[in-house]
C-alpha positions in Angstrom: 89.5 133.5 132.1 88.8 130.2 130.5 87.2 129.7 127.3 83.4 128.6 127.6 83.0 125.2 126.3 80.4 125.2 123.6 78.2 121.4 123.7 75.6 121.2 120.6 73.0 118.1 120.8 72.1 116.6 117.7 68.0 116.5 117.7 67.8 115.3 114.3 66.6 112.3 113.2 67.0 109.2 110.2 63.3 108.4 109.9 60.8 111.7 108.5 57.0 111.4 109.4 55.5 108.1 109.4 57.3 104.9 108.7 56.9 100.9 108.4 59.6 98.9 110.8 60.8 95.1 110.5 62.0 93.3 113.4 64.6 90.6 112.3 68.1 90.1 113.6 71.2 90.9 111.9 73.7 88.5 111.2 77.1 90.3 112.8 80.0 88.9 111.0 81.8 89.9 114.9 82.2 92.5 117.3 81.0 95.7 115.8 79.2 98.9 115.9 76.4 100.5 113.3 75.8 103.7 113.4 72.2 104.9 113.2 71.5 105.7 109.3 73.5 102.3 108.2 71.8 101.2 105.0 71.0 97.6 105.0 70.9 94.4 103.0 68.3 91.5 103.0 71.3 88.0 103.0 69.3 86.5 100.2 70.2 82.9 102.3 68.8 83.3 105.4 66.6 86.6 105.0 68.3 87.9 108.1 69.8 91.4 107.7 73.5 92.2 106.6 75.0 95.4 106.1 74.9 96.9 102.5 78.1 96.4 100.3 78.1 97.8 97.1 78.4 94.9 94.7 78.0 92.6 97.6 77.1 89.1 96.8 74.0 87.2 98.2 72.0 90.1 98.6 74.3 92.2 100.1 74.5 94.6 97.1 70.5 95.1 97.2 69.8 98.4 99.7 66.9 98.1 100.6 66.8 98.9 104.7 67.7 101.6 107.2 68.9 101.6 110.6 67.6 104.1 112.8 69.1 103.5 115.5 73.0 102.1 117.1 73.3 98.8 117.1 76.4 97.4 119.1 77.0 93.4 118.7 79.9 91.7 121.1 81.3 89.2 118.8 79.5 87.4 115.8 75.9 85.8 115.8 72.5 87.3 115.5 71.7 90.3 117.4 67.9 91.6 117.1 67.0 95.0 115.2 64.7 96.8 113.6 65.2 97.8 110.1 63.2 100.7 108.6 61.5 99.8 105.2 59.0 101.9 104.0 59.0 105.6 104.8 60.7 109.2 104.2 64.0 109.3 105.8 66.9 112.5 105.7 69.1 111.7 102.9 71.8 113.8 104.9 71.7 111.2 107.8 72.2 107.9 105.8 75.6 106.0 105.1 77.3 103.1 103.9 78.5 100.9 106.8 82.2 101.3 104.8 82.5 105.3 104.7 81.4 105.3 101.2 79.3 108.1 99.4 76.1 107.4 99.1 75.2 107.6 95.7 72.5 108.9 93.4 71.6 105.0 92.3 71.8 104.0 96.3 69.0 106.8 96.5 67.1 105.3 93.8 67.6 101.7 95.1 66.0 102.9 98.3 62.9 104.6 96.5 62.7 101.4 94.5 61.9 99.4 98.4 59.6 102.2 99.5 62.4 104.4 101.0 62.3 107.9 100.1 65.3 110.0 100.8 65.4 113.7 101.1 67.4 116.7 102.3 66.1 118.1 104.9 66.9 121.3 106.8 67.6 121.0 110.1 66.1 124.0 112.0 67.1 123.3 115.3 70.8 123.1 114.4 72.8 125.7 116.0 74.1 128.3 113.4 76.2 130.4 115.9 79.5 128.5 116.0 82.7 129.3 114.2 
């Protein structure tokens, strides 16, 4: 007899409770993927959004955004998003575009923009797998 196949769905979510959206575009260097929880930058240039780079130039080092969602772009330009910048979001669900950790003073750059991150339990994970 075959082994069941065990399929969890992740019902968790990056934004907590009520939060405050911007619609701008991001400015996609070329064909690439963001994963939902991607910290974001303000490109002090153009005001467009970038992805956050710790000691990033031209903005890029400021965190001061969330994305909530996948973004895919096909090649480089401006694809439309909507950046989360004021609200409560799960610390446990956001990252640095670059695998990094994100840091205690990321954290406190967030809270500094309105974003407040904090662990949050999630009760609807499955707690039955080996």
């Amino acid at each position: 007899m075959a082994d069941p196949v065990i399929t969890n769905n992740d019902v968790g979510q990056i934004a907590i409770g009520e939060a405050d959206f911007e619609e701008h575009v991001w400015a996609a260097g070329g064909a690439d993927t963001l994963a939902a929880g991607t910290i974001m930058a303000r490109i002090t240039a153009s005001g467009k959004w970038g992805i956050y780079d710790t000691g990033g130039a031209g903005g890029l080092g400021v965190a001061c955004g969330v994305l909530t969602y996948e973004v895919t772009a096909g090649g480089a330009g401006d694809v439309p998003v909507a950046v989360l910048v004021r609200g409560t979001v799960n610390q446990d669900r956001i990252l640095q575009d670059d695998g990094g950790a994100v840091t205690a003073a990321i954290v406190d750059e967030l809270r500094s923009y309105g974003i407040l991150a904090k662990p949050v339990s999630q009760l609807a994970q499955l707690d039955n797998q080996p």
